[in-house]
C-alpha positions as CSV (number, residue, x, y, z in Angstrom):
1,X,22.7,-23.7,25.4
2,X,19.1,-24.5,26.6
3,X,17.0,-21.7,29.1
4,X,15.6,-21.5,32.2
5,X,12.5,-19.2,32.2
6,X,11.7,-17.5,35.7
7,X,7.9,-16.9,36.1
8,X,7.0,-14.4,39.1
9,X,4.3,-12.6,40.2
10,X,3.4,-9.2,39.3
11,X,5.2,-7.4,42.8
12,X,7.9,-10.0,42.9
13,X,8.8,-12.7,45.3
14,X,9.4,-12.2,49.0
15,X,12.4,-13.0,51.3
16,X,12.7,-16.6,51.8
17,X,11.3,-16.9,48.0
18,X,14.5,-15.0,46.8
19,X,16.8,-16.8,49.4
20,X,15.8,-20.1,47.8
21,X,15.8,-18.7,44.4
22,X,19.8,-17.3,44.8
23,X,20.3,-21.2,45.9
24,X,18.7,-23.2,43.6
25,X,19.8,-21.2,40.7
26,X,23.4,-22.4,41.5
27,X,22.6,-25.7,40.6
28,X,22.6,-25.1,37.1
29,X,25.5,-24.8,34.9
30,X,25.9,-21.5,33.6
31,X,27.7,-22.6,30.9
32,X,25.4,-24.6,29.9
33,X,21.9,-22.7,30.8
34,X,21.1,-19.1,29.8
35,X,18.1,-17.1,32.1
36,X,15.0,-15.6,30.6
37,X,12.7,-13.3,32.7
38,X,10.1,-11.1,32.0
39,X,11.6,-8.2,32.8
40,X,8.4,-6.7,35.1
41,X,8.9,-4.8,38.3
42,X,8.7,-7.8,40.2
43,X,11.6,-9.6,38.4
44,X,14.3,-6.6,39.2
45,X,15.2,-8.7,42.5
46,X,15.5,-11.7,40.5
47,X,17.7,-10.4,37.5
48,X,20.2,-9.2,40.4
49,X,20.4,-12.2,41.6
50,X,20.8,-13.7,38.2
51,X,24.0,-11.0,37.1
52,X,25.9,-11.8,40.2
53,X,25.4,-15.8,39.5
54,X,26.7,-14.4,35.7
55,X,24.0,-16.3,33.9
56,X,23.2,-15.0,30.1
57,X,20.0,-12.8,30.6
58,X,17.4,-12.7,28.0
59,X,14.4,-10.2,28.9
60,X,10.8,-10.5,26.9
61,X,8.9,-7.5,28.8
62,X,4.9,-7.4,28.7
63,X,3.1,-4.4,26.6
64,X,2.0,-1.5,29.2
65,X,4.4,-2.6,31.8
66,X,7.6,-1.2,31.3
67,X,9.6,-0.6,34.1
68,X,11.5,2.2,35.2
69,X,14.4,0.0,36.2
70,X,17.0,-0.8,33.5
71,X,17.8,-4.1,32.6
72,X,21.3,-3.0,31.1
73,X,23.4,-5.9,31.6
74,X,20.8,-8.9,29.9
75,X,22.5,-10.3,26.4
76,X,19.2,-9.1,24.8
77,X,16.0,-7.1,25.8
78,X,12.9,-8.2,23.3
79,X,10.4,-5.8,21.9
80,X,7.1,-5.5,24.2
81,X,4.4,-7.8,23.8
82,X,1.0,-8.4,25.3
83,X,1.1,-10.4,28.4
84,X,-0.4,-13.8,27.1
85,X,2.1,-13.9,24.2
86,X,5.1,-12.9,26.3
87,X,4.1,-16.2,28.9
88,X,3.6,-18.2,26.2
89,X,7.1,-17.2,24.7
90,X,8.5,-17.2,27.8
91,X,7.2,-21.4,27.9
92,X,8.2,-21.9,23.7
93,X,11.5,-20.7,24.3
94,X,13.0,-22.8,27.2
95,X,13.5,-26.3,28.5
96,X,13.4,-25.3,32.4
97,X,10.8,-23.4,34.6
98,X,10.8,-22.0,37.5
99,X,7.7,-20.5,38.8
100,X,7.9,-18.2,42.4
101,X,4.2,-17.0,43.2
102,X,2.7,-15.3,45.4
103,X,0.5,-18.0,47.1
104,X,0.2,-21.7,46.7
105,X,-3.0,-22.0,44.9
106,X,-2.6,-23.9,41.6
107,X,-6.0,-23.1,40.7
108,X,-5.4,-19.7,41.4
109,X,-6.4,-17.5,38.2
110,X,-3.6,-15.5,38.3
111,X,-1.0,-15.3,34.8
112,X,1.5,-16.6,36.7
113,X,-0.1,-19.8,38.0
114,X,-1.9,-20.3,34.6
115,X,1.6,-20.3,32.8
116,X,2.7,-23.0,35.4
117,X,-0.3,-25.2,34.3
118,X,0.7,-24.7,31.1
119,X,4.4,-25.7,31.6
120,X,3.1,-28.8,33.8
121,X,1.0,-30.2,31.2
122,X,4.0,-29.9,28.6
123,X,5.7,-33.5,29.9
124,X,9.3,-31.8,27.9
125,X,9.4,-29.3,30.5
126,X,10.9,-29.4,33.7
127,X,9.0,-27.0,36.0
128,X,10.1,-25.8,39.6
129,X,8.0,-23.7,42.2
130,X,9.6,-21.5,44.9
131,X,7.0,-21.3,47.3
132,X,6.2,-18.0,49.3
133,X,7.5,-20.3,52.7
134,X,10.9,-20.6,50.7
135,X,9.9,-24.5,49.8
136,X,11.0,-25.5,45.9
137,X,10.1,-28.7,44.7
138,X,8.9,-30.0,40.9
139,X,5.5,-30.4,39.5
140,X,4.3,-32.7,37.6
């Protein structure tokens, strides 16, 4: 079983981002694809999205984030680590990657865009955006 990991923003995706998201996540098998998100406040919207699909959840939260909200239904919830290592893992560990920030600015200095850099340059990866207008497309 390969994974998808879901990269968001720190307060989560809007509307039409999530609309998109519930979409495009049915096109992959989940069977064949297990989910891994990082389990901050802004990914709470996205995991229930993810447990109604019935994807496999796998949670790697980030060091001084922890979130009130429980994640009780992911297949496994990884100890804390700092944020850097967490993205990083969250880029090691899976095959697909799909990023939803909070603007279109690939040059933005934000965690979340520079872990999409990251994935782009890695030609193994496929990496997805879910644009705040709702618009998903590859990068390459």
């Amino acid at each position: 079983m390969t994974s998808i990991s879901i990269i968001t923003q720190r307060y989560g995706p809007n509307n039409k981002q999530l609309e998109r998201f519930a979409s495009f996540i049915k096109t992959f098998d989940i069977n064949q694809r297990s989910i891994l998100i990082g389990g901050d406040r802004g990914d709470i919207q996205i995991y229930n999205i993810l447990v109604s699909a019935g994807f496999q959840i796998g949670v790697l939260p980030m060091t001084g984030n922890e979130s009130d909200f429980s994640f009780n239904l992911a297949k496994e919830i990884k100890p804390p680590m700092p944020m850097k290592e967490r993205n990083q893992s969250l880029l090691d560990m899976s095959s697909t990657i799909i990023g939803l920030p909070q603007m279109m600015n690939e040059y933005e200095d934000s965690p979340c865009w520079k872990t999409l850099r990251n994935a782009s340059n890695n030609r193994e990866k496929e990496v997805f955006v879910i644009s705040p207008s709702g618009w998903a497309w590859g990068l390459e």
